[in-house]
C-alpha positions in Angstrom: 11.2 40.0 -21.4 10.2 36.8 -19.4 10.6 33.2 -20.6 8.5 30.8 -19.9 8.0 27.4 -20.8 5.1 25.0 -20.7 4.0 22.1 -19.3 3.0 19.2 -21.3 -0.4 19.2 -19.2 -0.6 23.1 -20.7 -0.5 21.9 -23.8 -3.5 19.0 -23.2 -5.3 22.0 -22.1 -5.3 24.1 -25.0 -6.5 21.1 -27.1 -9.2 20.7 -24.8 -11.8 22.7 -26.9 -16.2 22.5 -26.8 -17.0 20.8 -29.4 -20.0 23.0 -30.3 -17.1 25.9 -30.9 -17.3 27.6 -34.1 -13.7 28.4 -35.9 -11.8 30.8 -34.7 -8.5 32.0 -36.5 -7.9 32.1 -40.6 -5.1 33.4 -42.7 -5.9 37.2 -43.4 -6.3 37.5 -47.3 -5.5 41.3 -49.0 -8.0 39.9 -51.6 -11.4 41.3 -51.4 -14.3 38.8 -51.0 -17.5 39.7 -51.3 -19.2 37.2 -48.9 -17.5 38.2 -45.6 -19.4 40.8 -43.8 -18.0 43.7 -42.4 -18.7 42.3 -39.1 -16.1 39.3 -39.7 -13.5 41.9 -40.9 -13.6 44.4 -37.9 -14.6 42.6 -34.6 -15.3 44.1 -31.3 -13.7 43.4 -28.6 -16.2 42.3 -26.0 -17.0 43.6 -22.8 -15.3 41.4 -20.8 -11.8 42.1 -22.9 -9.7 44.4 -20.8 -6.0 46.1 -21.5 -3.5 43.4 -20.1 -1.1 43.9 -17.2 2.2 42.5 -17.3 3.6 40.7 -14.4 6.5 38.4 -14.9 6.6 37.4 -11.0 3.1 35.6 -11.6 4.1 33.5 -14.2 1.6 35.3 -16.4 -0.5 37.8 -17.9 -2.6 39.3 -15.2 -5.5 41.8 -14.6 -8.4 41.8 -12.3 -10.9 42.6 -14.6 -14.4 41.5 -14.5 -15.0 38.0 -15.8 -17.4 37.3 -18.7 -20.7 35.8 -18.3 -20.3 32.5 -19.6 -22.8 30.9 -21.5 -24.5 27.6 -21.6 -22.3 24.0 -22.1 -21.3 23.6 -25.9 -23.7 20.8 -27.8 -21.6 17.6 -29.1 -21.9 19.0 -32.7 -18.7 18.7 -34.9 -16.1 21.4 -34.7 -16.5 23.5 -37.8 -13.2 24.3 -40.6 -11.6 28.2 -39.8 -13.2 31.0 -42.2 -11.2 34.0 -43.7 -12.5 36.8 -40.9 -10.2 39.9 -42.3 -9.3 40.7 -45.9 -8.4 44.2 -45.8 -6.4 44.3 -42.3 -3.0 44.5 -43.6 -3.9 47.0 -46.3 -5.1 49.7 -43.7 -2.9 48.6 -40.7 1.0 49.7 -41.3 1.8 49.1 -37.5 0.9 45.2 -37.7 2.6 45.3 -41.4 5.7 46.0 -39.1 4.9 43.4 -36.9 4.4 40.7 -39.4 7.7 41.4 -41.0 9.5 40.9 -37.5 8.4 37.5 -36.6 10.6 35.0 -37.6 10.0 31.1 -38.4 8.7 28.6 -36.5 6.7 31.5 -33.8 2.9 31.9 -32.7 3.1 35.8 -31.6 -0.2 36.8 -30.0 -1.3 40.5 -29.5 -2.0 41.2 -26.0 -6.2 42.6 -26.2 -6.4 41.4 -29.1 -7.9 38.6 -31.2 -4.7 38.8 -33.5 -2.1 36.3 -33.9 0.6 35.5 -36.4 2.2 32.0 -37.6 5.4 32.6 -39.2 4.5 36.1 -40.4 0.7 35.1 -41.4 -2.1 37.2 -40.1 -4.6 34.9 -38.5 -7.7 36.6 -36.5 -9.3 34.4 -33.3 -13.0 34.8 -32.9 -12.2 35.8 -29.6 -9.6 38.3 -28.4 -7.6 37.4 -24.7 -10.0 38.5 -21.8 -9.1 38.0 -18.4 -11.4 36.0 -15.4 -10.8 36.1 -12.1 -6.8 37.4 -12.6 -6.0 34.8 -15.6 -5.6 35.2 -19.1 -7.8 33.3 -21.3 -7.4 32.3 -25.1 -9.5 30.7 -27.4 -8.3 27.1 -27.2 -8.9 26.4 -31.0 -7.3 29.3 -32.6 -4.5 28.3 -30.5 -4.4 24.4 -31.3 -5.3 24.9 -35.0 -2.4 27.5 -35.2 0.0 24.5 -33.7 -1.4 22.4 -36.0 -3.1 20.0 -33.7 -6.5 17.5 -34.3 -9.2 19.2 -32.3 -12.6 16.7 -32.0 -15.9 16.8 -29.6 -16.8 13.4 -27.5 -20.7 13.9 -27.2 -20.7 11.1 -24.9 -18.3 12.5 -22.2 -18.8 16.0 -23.4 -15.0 16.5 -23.9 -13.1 18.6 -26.1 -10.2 16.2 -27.4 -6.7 17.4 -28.8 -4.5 14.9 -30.4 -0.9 15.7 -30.1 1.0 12.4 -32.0 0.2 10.3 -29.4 -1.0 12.6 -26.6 -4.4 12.5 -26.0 -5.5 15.7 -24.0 -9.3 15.8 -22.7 -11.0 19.3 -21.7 -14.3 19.7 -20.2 -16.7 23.0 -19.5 -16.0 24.8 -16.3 -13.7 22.6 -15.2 -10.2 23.3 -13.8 -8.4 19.7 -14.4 -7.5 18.0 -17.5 -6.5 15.0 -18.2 -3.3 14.1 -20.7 -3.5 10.3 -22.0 -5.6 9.3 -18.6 -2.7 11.2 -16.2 -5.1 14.8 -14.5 -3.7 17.8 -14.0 -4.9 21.4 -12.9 -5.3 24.8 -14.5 -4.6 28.4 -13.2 -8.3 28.7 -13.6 -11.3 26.6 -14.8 -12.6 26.7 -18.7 -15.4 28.4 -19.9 -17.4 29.4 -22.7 -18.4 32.7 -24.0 -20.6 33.4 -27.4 -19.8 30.3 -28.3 -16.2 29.8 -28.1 -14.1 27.5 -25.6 -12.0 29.8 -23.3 -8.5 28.0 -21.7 -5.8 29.7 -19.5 -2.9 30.8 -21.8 -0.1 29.7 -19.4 -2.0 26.0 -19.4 -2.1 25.9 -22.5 1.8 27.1 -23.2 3.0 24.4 -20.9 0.4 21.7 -22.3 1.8 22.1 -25.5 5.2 22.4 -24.2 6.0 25.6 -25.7 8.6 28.3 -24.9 7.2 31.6 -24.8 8.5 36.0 -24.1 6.1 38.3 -22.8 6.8 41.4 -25.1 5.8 44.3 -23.0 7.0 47.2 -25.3 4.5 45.8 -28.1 2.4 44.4 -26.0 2.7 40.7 -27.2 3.6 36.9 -26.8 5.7 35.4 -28.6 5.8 31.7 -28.9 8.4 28.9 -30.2 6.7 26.3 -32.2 8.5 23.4 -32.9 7.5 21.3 -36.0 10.2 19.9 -37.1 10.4 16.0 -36.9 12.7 14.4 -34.7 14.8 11.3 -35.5 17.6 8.8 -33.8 18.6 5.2 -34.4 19.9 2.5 -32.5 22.4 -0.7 -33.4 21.5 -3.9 -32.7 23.1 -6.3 -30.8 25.6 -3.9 -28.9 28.9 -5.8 -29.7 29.5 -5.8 -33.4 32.5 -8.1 -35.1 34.2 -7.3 -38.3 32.6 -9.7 -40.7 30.8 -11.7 -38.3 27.9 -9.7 -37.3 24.7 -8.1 -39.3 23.8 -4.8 -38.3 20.7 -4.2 -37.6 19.6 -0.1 -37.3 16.4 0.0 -35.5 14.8 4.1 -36.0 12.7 6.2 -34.3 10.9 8.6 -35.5 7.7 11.1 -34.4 6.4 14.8 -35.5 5.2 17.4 -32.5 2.5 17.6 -34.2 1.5 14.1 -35.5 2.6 14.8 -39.1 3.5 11.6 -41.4 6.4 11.1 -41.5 7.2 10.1 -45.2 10.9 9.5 -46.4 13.9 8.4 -44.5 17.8 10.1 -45.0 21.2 8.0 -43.9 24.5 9.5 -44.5 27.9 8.6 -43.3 28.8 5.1 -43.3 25.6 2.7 -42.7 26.5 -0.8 -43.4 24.8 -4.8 -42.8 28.1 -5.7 -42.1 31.5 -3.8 -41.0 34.0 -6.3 -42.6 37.0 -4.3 -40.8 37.5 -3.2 -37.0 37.1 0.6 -36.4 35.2 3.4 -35.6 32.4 4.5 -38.0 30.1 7.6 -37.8 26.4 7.2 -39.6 24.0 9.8 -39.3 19.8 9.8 -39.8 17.1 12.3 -40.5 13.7 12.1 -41.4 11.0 14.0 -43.7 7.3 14.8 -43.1 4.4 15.4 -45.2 5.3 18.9 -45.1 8.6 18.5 -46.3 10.3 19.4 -43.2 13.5 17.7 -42.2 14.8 16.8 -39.2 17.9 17.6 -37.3 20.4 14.9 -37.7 20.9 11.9 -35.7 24.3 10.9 -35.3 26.1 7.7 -33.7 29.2 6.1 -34.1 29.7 2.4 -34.8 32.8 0.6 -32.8 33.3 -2.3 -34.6 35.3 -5.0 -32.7 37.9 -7.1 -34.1 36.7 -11.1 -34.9 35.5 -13.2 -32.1 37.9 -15.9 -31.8 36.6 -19.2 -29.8 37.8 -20.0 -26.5 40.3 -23.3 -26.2 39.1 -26.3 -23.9 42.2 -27.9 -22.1 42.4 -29.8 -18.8 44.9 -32.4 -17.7 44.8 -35.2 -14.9 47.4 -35.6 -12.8 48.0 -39.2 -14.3 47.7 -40.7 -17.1 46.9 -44.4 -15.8 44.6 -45.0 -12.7 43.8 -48.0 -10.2 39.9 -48.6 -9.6 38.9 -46.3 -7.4 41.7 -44.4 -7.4 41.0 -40.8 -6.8 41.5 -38.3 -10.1 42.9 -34.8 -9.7 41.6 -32.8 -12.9 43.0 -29.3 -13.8 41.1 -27.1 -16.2 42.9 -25.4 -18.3 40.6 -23.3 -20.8 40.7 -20.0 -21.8 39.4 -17.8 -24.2 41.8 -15.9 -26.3 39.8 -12.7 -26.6 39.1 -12.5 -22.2 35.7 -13.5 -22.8 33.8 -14.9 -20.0 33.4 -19.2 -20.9 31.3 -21.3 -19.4 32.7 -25.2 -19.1 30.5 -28.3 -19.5 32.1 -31.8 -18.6 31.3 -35.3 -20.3 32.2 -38.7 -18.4 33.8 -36.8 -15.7 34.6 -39.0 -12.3 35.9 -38.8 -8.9 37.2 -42.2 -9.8 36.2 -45.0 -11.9 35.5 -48.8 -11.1 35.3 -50.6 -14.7 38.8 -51.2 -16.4 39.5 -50.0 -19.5 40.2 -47.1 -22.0 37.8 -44.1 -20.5 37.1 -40.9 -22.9 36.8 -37.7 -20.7 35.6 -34.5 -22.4 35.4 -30.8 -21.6 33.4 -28.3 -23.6 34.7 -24.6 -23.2 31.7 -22.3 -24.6 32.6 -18.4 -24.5 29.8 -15.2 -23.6 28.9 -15.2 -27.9 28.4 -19.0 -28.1 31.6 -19.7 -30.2 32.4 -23.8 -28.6 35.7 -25.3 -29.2 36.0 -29.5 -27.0 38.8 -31.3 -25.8 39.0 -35.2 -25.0 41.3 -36.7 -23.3 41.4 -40.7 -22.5 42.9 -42.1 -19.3 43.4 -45.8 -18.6 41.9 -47.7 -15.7 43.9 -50.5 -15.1 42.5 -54.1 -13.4 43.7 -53.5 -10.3 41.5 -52.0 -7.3 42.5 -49.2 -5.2 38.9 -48.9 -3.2 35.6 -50.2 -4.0 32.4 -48.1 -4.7 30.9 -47.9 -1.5 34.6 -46.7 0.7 35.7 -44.4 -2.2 32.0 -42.5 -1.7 32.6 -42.3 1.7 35.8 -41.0 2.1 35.8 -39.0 -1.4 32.4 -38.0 -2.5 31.8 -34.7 -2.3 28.7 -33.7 -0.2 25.5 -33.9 -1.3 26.6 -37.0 -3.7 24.3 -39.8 -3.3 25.8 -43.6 -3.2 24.2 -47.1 -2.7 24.9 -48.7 0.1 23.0 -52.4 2.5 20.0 -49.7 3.9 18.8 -52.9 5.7 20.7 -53.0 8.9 20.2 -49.1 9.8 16.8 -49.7 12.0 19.1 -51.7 14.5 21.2 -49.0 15.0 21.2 -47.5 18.2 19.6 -43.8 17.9 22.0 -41.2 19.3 20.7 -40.1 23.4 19.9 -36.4 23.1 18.7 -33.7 25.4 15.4 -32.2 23.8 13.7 -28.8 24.4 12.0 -25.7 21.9 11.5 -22.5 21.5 8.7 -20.5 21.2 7.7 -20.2 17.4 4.2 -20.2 16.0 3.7 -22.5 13.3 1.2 -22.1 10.6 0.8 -24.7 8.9 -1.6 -24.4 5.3 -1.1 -27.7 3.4 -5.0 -29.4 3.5 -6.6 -29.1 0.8 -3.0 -29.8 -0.6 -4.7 -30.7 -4.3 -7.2 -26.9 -4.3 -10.1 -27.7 -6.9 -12.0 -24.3 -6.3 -10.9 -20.5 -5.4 -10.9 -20.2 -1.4 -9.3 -19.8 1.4 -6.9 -22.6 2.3 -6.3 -21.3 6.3 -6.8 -18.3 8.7 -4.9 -17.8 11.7 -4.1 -14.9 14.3 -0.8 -15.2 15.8 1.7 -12.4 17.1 5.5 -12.4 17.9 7.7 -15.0 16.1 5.5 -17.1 13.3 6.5 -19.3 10.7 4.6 -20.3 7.6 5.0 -23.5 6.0 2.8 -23.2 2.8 2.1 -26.1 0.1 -0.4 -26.8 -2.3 -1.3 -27.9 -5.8 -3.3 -26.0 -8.7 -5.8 -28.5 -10.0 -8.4 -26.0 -10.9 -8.6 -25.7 -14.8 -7.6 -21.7 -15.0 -4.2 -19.8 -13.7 -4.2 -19.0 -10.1 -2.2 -17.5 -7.3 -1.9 -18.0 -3.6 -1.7 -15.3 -1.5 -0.8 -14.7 2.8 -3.3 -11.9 3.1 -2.2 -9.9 6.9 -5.2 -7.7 8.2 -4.1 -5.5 11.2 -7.8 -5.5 13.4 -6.1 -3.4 16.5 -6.4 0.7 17.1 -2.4 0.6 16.7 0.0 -0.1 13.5 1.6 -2.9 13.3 5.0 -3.8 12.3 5.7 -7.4 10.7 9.4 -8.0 10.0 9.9 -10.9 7.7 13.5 -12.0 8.8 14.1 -15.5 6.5 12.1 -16.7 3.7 12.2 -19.5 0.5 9.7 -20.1 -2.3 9.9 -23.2 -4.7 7.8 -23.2 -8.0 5.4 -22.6 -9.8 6.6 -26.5 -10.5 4.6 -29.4 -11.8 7.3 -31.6 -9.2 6.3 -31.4 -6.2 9.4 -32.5 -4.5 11.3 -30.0 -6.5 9.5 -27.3 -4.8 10.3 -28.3 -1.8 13.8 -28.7 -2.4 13.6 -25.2 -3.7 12.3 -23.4 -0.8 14.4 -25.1 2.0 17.3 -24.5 -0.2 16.2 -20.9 -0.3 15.1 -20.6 3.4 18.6 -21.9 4.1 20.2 -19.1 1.7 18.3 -16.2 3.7 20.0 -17.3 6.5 23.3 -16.8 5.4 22.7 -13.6 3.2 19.9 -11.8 4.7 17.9 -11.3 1.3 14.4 -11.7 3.3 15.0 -8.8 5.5 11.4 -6.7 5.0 9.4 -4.7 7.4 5.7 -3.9 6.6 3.7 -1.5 8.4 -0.1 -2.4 8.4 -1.9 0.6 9.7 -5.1 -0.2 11.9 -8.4 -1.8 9.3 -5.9 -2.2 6.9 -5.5 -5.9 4.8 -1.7 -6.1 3.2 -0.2 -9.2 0.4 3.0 -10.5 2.0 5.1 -12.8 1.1 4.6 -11.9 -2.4 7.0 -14.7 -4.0 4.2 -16.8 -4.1 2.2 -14.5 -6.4 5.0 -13.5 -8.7 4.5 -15.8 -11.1 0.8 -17.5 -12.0 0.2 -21.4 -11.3 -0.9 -23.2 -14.1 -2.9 -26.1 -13.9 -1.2 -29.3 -12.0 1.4 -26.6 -10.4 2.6 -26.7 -7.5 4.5 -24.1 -4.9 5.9 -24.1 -2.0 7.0 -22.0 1.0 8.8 -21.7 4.2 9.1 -18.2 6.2 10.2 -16.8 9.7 7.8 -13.7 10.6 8.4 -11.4 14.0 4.9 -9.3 14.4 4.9 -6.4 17.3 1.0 -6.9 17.9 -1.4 -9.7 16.8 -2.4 -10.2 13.3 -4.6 -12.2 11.1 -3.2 -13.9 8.6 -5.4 -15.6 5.5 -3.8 -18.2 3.2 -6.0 -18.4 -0.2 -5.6 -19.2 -4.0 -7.8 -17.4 -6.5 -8.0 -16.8 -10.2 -4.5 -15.0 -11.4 -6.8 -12.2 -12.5 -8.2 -11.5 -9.5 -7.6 -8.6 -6.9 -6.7 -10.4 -3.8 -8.0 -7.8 -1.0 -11.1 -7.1 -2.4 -11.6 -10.5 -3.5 -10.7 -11.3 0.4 -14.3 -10.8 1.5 -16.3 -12.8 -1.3 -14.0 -15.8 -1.0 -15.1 -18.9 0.9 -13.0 -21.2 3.0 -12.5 -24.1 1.5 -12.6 -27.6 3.7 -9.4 -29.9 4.0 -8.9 -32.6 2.3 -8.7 -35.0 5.1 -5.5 -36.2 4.3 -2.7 -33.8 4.4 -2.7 -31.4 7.4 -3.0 -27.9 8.1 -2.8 -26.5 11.8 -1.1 -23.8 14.4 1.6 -25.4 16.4 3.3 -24.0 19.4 7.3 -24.4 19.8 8.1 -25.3 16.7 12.0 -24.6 16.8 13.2 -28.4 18.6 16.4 -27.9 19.9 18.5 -31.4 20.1 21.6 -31.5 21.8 23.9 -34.3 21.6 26.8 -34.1 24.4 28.0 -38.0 24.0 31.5 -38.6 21.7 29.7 -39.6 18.1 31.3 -41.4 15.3 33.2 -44.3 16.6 31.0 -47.1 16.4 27.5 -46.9 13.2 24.4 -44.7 15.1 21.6 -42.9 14.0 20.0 -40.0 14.6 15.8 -40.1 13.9 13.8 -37.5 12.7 10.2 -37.4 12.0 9.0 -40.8 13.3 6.4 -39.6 16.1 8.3 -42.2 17.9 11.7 -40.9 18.9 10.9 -37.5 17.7 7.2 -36.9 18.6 5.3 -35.1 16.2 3.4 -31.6 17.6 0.3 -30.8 19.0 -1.8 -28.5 17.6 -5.1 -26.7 16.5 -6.8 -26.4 13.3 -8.1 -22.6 13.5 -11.4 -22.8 11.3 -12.6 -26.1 13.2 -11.0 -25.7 16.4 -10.0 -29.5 16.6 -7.3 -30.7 17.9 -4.4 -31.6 14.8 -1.2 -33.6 15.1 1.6 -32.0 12.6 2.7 -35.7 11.0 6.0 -35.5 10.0 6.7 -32.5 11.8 7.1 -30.3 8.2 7.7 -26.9 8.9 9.4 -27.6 12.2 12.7 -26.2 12.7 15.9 -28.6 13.6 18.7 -27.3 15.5 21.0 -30.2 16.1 24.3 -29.6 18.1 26.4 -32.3 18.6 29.3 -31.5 21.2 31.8 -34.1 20.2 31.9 -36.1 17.3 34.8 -38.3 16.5 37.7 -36.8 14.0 37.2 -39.2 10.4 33.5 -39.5 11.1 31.3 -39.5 8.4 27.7 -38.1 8.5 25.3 -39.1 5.9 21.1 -38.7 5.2 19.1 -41.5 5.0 15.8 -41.7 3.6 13.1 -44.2 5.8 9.7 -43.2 4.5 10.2 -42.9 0.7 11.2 -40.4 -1.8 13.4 -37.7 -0.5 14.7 -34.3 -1.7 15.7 -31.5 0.7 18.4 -29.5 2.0 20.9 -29.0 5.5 22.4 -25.8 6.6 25.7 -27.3 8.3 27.7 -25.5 10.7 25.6 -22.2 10.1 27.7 -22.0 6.7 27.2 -25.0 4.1 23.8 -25.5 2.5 23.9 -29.2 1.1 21.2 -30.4 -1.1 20.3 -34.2 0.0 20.8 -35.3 -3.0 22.5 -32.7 -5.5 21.0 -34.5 -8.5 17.8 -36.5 -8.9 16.2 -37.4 -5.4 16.5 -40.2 -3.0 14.2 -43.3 -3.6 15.1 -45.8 -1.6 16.4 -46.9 1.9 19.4 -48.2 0.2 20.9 -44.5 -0.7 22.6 -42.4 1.5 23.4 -38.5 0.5 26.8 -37.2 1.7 26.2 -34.1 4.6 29.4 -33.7 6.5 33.1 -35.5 7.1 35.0 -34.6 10.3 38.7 -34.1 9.8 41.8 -35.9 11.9 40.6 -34.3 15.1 37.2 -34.6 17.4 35.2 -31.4 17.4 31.2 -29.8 17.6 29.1 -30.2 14.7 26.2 -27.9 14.1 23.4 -29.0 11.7 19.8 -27.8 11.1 16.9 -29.5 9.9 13.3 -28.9 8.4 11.9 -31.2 6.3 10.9 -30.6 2.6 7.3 -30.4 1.1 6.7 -33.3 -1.4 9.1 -35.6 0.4 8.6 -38.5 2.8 9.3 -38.9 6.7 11.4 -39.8 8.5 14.5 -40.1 7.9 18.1 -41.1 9.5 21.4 -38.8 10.4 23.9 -41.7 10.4 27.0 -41.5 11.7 29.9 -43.9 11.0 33.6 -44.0 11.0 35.3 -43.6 7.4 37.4 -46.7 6.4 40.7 -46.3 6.5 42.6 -44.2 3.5 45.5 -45.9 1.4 
């Protein structure tokens, strides 16, 4: 015999039915009934009805007989309940009396040529018997759903025959080969049809729709099918890690029927608890019951209860107990959790050093990976007497990034560092005007090839959710390859600044760890979404993101910056979106060379200098184009340029700092090809008069590396100051 198992697209199939097709299969009844005609009780196999071959190598029953004449489409009429058809069969037949007593439970068993079939030892009779078409075996598809026990309906509107399997929604139509299982199409051995009024599927489409196992019999000429109706049940725990008598249990079922019956009582056994109020191992088990009464297989899972959670303990020491002001502190953390546990370690009042006398309360809160906190305070004394003041203890202590005050005023009279000066050759796109976008459009459009860089920025101010988008459109006969080699994103953010921070921070990070690295091929016509940050998340009104990105393209392409409704498809919606105007304050442009190379060969350090960036003075700003105009642009402030500053020899106990000139200022360095270092690490930088920590040399002269591009939402220009540190005590 031959096993064969069916497809859950089979099974779609078979419930695929005309609506317009009258019933097909009843129980046969040995109790006479006058009304049923001796017509119902005897039928004829029709013409088209031929003896069956048997060939297991095709997967199914085969002969080449002549197909039936099918008739015309089924109306959308309801499908109408099964009638008895036989009542007298089983009284005159001994040979099927035989082969109702050898099915067993749970089976469909079909007679090959026939119209007879038997669930679980009933006789039912199908209006039609199996006829072959074209070399494939055909059943009537609603003797065999209702012999499942599936929902069989009509959808006049589509003209579809619908079978509901629990949640399985298959869809049929006349003379068609495809079906389609909840929306998903697939494809039959041969297409449906209907003869004298009955819907007519392939048997092995059907089988493997319904996913169901089935023997070709070829001594008795029969099929013999596994139904499975029994419900199915499991469980799971919730949360994962359960404590003895700390944690409630929560057991969260699942439960479904093959064939869509209720499912009416639930069964628990073993030992199913809200709380577990010792450590161990515990089995529970779960079945289910349907409206038939039939029970499921058991479910079963063990339970590892874990012992307490015990909270972690906060420690730390100083090295002293009693400081100087100024003086630096050493502190050692010593927490730990008693149970391994992951903790996490918040600190309250903590200081490098502290410049107010007095009894000073530090505190350390150890919290461990389940939330149980234990704190720990500690007072030091800072005694009258001054080791450093503010100012010298930030420079020659704070760690980088820290922001301190310091007299801003003097700085413009510092002499500006002499430099050599030359670029490389990097397209820059530039789309930040309209910076505040108040309709759906596009912001820029640009054609560029070889090494590109974006430098993206702009503010929702419509009053919906919207995305921007870097739309790349190939227009040559060839693919093209763009590699996107280093990329940041900041936001959605309703701080400006912050996103700017964000993405340089992140631009900076790609460097380092490579996380950009993406090649896209854009075959020729074809429009691509790149740079798909920007889109992950929608902008609500007032948002604002920014972007900065390194692109390598092999052949020219046009690139198209736009926002648009969040809703929206963006390369469909490409065509029917206008370009917007700029604002005609903030700037957008293409700029040539837009790597500036500086290189510093003079000993640094000794004596206060400065180094100025972003002043169209000492650094010149670029020269440009806006694309959609085709006027000339001048990038002010040089955003989106690219810094690489080498100095050759700066001075061992030199310390380099960032100084804001043109206002608020938050950004990011990459020092030394190694060290990002947020300018500042908390809050921003308002004022002339703060200086962020970048870089301290050690007790020897050496090359510093440092790279540079300046942050949406901040202000140019700003200072690189150099200075020597005061000396240590």
């Amino acid at each position: 015999m031959n096993l064969k198992k069916l497809s859950l697209a089979a099974v779609l199939a078979i419930t695929q039915i005309a609506a317009a097709v009258p019933a097909f299969a009843a129980p046969v009844s040995t109790t006479s009934t006058s009304n049923v005609s001796t017509a119902e009780a005897t039928p004829t196999p029709s013409a088209s009805s031929v003896p069956l071959s048997t060939d297991p190598l095709s997967g199914g029953l085969l002969d080449g007989a002549a197909s039936p004449t099918p008739s015309a489409e089924p109306t959308a009429t309801p499908l109408p309940p099964a009638t008895v058809t036989d009542q007298t069969y089983m009284q005159t037949n001994s040979m099927d009396a035989q082969m109702l007593s050898a099915t067993g439970d749970d089976q469909l068993v079909l007679m090959l040529n026939s119209n007879k079939m038997y669930v679980n030892g009933v006789l039912y009779l199908a209006n039609q018997p199996m006829a072959v078409k074209n070399g494939v075996s055909y059943v009537s598809i609603r003797a065999m759903v209702e012999r499942v026990g599936l929902q069989v309906t009509y959808d006049s509107k589509a003209k579809e025959t619908v079978v509901t399997k629990g949640n399985d929604v298959m869809r049929f139509k006349l003379n068609s080969k495809t079906y389609t299982v909840n929306g998903k199409k697939s494809t039959m051995k041969g297409a449906t049809y209907q003869y004298k009024g009955t819907f007519m599927i392939p048997l092995t489409s059907i089988t493997s729709a319904l996913k169901l196992n089935y023997v070709l019999d070829t001594v008795q000429k029969r099929v013999i099918l596994t139904l499975s109706t029994k419900p199915k049940a499991s469980f799971t725990v919730q949360p994962t890690e359960i404590y003895a008598g700390q944690t409630m249990v929560n057991f969260v079922t699942s439960s479904s029927s093959p064939n869509g019956t209720p499912i009416v009582s639930d069964l628990w056994g073993g030992d199913k608890r809200d709380y577990y109020d010792e450590p161990g191992i515990y089995t529970v088990t779960y079945s289910v019951v349907d409206a038939n009464g039939r029970t499921s297989d058991p479910y079963t899972a063990t339970i590892n209860v874990l012992k307490p959670n015990e909270a972690p303990v906060a420690n730390f020491v100083t090295d002293k107990e009693q400081y100087k002001m100024g003086e630096p502190i050493t502190y050692t953390d010593n927490s730990s959790d008693p149970d391994g546990d992951t903790i996490t370690v918040t600190w309250t009042n903590k200081a490098q050093a502290f410049f107010t006398p007095g009894a000073t309360v530090i505190s350390l809160t150890a919290t461990d990976s389940h939330g149980a906190v234990n704190t720990f305070e500690k007072t030091i004394i800072i005694t009258e007497e001054q080791l450093y003041n503010e100012e010298d203890f930030n420079r020659l202590f704070a760690v980088p990034g820290t922001a301190f005050k310091f007299d801003g005023s003097p700085v413009p009279t510092w002499p500006n560092l002499k430099y050599n000066t030359s670029s490389e050759p990097f397209t820059l796109i530039r789309s930040n005007s309209p910076e505040t976008v108040f309709s759906e459009g596009v912001l820029y459009r640009e054609t560029a090839t070889g090494a590109t860089r974006f430098l993206i920025h702009h503010k929702n101010n419509l009053s919906i959710n919207t995305k921007v988008y870097v739309i790349a459109t190939n227009d040559n006969m060839y693919p093209v390859t763009i590699t996107t080699q280093y990329s940041g994103f900041g936001g959605p953010s309703s701080f400006a600044e912050l996103t700017g921070q964000k993405s340089v921070t992140r631009y900076w990070e790609s460097m380092l760890n490579g996380s950009s690295y993406k090649q896209t091929v854009i075959q020729p016509g074809q429009s691509v979404s790149i740079l798909t940050e920007l889109n992950t998340i929608a902008m609500k009104p007032n948002d604002n993101v920014s972007m900065q990105a390194d692109l390598y393209s092999d052949l020219a392409v046009t690139y198209s910056v736009m926002m648009i409704d969040a809703n929206k498809e963006p390369i469909s919606s490409l065509p029917l979106t206008p370009i917007l105007p700029r604002d005609g304050v903030h700037n957008r442009g293409t700029y040539p060379d837009s790597t500036r190379l500086i290189n510093v060969s003079d000993l640094v350090g000794t004596t206060p200098a400065r180094l100025v960036i972003g002043d169209n003075n000492n650094d010149p700003n670029l020269l440009g184009l806006d694309a959609l105009t085709g006027l000339q642009e001048t990038n002010l402030g040089n955003f989106g340029v690219l810094y690489k500053i080498r100095l050759e020899r700066v001075a061992a106990n030199t310390l380099i700092t960032f100084n804001p000139r043109g206002g608020n200022y938050m950004g990011t360095v990459l020092v030394n090809g190694n060290q990002v270092v947020q300018v500042p690490n908390e809050k921003s930088l308002g004022s002339s008069d703060l200086n962020s920590v970048v870089y301290r040399t050690g007790d020897y002269e050496g090359p510093v590396e440092i790279q540079f591009t300046p942050a949406s939402g901040s202000n140019l220009s700003i200072n690189f100051l150099f200075t020597p540190l005061p000396p240590k005590k």
